[in-house]
C-alpha positions, 0 to 999 in steps of 0.5 A, a space after each residue: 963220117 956217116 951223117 943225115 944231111 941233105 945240105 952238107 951229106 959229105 964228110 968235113 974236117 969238123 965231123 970229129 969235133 961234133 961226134 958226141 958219143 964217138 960212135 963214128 956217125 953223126 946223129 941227127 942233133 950232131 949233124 944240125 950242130 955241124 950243118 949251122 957251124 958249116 952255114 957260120 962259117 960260110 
C-alpha cells in the first residue's frame, strides 16, 4: 500500500487496519498512526 514514510516506506501486513477512507493509500495521519503502531510494536 501506497504511503509517505521515510521510516517504514514499505507495505505492512497492518496497512489495511490503518486505511480509514479505504482509497487503497495511507495519507499522511493514516501513515503516522501506522508508523507509532509499527515503533510499539517493535
Amino acid at each position: 500500500m501506497k504511503n509517505s514514510s521515510w521510516k517504514y516506506p514499505f507495505p505492512t501486513f497492518a496497512d489495511k487496519m490503518f486505511d480509514g477512507n479505504k482509497d487503497g493509500k495511507l495519507d499522511a495521519f493514516e501513515t503516522a498512526f501506522r508508523d507509532a503502531h509499527l515503533d510499539e510494536m517493535s
